[in-house]
Every structure is written in structure tokens, then in C-alpha cells.
N, CA and C atoms as an extended XYZ file, in Angstrom:
216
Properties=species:S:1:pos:R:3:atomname:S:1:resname:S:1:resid:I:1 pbc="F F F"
N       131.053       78.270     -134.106 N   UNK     1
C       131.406       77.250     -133.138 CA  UNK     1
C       131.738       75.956     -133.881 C   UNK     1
N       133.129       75.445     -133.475 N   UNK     2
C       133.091       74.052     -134.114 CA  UNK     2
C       132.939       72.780     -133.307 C   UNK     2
N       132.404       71.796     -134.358 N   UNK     3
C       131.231       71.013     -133.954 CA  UNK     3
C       132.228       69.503     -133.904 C   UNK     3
N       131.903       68.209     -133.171 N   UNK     4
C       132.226       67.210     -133.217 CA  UNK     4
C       132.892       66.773     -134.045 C   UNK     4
N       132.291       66.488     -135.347 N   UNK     5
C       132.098       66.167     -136.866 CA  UNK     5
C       133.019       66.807     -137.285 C   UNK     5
N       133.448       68.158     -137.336 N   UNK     6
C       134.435       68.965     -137.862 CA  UNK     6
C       135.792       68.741     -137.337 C   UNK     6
N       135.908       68.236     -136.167 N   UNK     7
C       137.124       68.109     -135.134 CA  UNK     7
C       137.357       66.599     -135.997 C   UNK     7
N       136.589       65.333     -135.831 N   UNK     8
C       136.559       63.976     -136.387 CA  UNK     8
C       137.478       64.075     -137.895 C   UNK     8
N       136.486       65.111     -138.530 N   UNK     9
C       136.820       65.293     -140.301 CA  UNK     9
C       138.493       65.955     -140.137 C   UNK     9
N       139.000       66.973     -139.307 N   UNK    10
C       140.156       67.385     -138.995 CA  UNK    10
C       140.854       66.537     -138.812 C   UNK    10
N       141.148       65.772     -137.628 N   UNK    11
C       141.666       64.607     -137.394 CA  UNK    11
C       142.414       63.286     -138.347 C   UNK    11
N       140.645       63.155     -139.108 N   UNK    12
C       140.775       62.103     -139.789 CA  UNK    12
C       141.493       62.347     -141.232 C   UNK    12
N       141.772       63.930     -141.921 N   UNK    13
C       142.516       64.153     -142.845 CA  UNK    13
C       143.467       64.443     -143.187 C   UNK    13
N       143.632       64.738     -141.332 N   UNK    14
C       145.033       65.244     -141.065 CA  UNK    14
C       146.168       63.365     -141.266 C   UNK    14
N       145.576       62.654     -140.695 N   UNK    15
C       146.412       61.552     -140.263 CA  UNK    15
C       145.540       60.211     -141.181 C   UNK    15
N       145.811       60.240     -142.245 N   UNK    16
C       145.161       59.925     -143.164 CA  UNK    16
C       144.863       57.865     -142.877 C   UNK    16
N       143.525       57.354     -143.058 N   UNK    17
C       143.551       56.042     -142.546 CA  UNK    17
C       143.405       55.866     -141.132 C   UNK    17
N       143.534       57.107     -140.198 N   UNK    18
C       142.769       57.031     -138.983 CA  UNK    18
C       141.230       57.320     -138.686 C   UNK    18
N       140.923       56.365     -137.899 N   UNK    19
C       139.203       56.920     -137.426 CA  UNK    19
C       139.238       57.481     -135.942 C   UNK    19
N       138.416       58.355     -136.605 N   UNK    20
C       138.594       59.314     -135.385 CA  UNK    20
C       136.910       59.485     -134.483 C   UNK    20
N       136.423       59.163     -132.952 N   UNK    21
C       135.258       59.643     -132.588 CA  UNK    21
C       134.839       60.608     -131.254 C   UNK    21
N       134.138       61.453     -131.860 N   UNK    22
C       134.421       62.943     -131.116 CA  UNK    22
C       133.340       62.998     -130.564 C   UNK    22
N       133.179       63.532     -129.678 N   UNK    23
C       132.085       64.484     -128.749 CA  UNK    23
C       132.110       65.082     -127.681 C   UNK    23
N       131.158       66.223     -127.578 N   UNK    24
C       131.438       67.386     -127.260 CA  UNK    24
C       130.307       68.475     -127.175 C   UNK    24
N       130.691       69.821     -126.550 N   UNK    25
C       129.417       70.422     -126.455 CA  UNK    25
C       129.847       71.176     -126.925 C   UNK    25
N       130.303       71.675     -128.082 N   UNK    26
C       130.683       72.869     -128.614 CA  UNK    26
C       132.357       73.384     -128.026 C   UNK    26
N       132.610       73.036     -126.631 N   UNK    27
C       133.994       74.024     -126.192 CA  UNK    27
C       134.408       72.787     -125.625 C   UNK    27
N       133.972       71.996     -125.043 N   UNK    28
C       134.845       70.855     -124.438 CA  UNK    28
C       134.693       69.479     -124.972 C   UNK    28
N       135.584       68.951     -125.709 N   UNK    29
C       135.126       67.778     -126.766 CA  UNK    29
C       136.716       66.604     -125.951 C   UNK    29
N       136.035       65.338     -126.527 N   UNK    30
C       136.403       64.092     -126.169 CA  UNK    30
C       136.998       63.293     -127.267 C   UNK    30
N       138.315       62.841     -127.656 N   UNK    31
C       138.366       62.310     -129.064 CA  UNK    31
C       138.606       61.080     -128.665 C   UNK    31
N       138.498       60.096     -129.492 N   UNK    32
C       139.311       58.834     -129.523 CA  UNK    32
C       139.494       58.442     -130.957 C   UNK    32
N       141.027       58.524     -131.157 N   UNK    33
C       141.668       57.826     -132.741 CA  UNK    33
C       142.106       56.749     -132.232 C   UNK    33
N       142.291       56.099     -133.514 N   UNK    34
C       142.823       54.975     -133.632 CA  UNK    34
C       143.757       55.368     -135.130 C   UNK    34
N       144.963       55.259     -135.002 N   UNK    35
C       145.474       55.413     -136.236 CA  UNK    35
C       147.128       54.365     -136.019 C   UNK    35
N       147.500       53.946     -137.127 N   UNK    36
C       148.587       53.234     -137.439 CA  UNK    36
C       149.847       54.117     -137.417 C   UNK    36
N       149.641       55.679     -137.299 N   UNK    37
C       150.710       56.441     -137.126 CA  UNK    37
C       151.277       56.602     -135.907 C   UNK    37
N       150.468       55.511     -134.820 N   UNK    38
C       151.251       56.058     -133.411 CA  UNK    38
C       151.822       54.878     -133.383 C   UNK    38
N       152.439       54.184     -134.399 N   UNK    39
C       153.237       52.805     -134.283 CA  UNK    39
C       154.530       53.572     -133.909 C   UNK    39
N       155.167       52.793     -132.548 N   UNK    40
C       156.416       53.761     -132.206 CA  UNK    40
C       156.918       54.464     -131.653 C   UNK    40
N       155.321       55.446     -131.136 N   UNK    41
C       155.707       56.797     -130.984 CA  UNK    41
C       155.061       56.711     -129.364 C   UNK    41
N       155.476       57.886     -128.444 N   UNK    42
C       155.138       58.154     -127.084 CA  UNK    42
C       153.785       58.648     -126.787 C   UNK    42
N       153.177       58.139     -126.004 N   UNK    43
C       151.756       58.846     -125.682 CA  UNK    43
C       151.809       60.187     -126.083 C   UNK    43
N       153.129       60.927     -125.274 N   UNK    44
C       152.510       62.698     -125.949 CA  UNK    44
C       152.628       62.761     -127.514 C   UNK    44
N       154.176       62.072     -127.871 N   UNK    45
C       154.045       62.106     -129.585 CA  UNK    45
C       152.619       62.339     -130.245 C   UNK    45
N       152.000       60.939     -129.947 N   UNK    46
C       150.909       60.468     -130.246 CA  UNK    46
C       149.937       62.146     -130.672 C   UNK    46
N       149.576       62.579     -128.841 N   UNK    47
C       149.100       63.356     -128.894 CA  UNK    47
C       149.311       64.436     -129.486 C   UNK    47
N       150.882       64.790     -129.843 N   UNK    48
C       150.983       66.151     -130.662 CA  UNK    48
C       150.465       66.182     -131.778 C   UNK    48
N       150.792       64.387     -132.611 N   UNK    49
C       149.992       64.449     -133.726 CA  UNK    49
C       148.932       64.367     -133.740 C   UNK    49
N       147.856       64.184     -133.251 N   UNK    50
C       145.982       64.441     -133.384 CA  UNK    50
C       146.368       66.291     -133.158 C   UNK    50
N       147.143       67.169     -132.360 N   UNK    51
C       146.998       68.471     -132.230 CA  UNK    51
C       147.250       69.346     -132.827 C   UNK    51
N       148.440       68.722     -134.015 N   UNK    52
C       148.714       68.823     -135.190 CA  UNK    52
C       147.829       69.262     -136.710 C   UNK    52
N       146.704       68.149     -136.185 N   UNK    53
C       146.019       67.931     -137.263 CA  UNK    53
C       144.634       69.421     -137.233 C   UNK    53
N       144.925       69.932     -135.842 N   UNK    54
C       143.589       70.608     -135.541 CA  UNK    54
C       144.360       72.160     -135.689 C   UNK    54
N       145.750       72.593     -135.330 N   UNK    55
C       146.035       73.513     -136.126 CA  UNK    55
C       145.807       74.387     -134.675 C   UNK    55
N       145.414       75.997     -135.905 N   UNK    56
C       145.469       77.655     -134.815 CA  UNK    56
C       143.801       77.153     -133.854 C   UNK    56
N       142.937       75.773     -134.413 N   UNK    57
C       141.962       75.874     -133.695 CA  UNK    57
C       141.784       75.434     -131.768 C   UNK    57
N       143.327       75.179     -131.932 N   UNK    58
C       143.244       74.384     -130.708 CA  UNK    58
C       143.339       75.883     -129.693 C   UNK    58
N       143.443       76.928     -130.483 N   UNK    59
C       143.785       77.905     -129.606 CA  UNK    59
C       142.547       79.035     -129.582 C   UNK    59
N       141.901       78.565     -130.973 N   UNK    60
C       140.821       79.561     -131.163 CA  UNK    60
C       139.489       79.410     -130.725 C   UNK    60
N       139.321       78.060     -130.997 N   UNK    61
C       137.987       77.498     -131.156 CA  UNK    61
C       137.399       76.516     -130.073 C   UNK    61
N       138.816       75.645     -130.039 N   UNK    62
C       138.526       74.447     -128.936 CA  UNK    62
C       139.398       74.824     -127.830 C   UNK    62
N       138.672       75.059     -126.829 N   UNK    63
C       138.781       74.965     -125.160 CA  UNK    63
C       139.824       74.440     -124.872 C   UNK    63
N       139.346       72.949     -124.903 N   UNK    64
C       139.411       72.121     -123.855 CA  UNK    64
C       139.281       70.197     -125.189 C   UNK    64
N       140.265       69.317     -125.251 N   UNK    65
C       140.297       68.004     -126.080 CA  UNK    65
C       140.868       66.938     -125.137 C   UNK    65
N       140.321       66.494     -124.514 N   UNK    66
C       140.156       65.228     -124.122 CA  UNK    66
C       141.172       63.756     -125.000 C   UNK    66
N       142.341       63.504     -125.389 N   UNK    67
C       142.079       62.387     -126.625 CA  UNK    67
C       142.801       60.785     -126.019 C   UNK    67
N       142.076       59.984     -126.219 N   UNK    68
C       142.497       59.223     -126.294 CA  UNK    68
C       143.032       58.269     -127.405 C   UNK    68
N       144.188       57.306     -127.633 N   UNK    69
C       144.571       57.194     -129.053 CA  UNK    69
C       145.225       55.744     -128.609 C   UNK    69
N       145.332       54.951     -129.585 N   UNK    70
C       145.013       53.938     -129.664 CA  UNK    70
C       145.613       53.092     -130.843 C   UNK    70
N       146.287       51.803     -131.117 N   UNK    71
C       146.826       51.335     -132.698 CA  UNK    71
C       145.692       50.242     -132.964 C   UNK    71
N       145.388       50.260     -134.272 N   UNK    72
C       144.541       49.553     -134.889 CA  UNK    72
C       144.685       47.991     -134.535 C   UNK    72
């Protein structure tokens, strides 16, 4: 099962210089980034890139992501 922390650490290496804060119960998790990469870009943009960063897990592992996103 993947955990908060692991989704955060995903996130945050995927889109490098963003902070990322997660929680969750194991299948239904809540994000909020803040990263300088959504300078520009459209709410979904935004969102493809945090979904990006999480890969085959968005299909395997995680349910259900909540994200909200945000510029520094």
C-alpha cells in the first residue's frame, strides 16, 4: 500500500523545487503542491503534471487524488 510520504516524495521529484503535502488513508489521498512549474499553465495542465509525476500508480495503487496546486 502506498503511503502519504511516498505520493509527497513522488511528486516532489518528479517536479523538482516543488513542495508537495499529502494525506490520506492508504486509497484516497489529498495533495497540495505548490510548484513554479504551473507558471502559465491551465488548472488541468497543472494537474496532468502532479499525475505525471505519480506514473502506472495512479492506476495501480492510488484510488482516488484529490490535488490542489498552487504558484509559490
Amino acid at each position: 500500500m502506498i503511503t502519504p510520504q511516498q505520493i509527497k516524495d513522488l511528486i516532489e521529484a518528479g517536479l523538482p523545487g516543488a513542495q508537495a503535502r499529502v494525506s490520506g488513508d492508504g486509497h484516497h489521498f489529498e495533495a497540495i503542491v505548490v510548484s513554479q512549474a504551473f507558471q502559465g499553465k491551465s488548472r488541468i495542465q497543472q494537474h496532468q503534471l502532479v499525475y505525471g509525476t505519480l506514473g502506472d500508480r495512479m492506476r495501480e495503487q492510488i484510488h482516488a487524488l484529490s490535488i490542489k496546486t498552487e504558484l509559490p
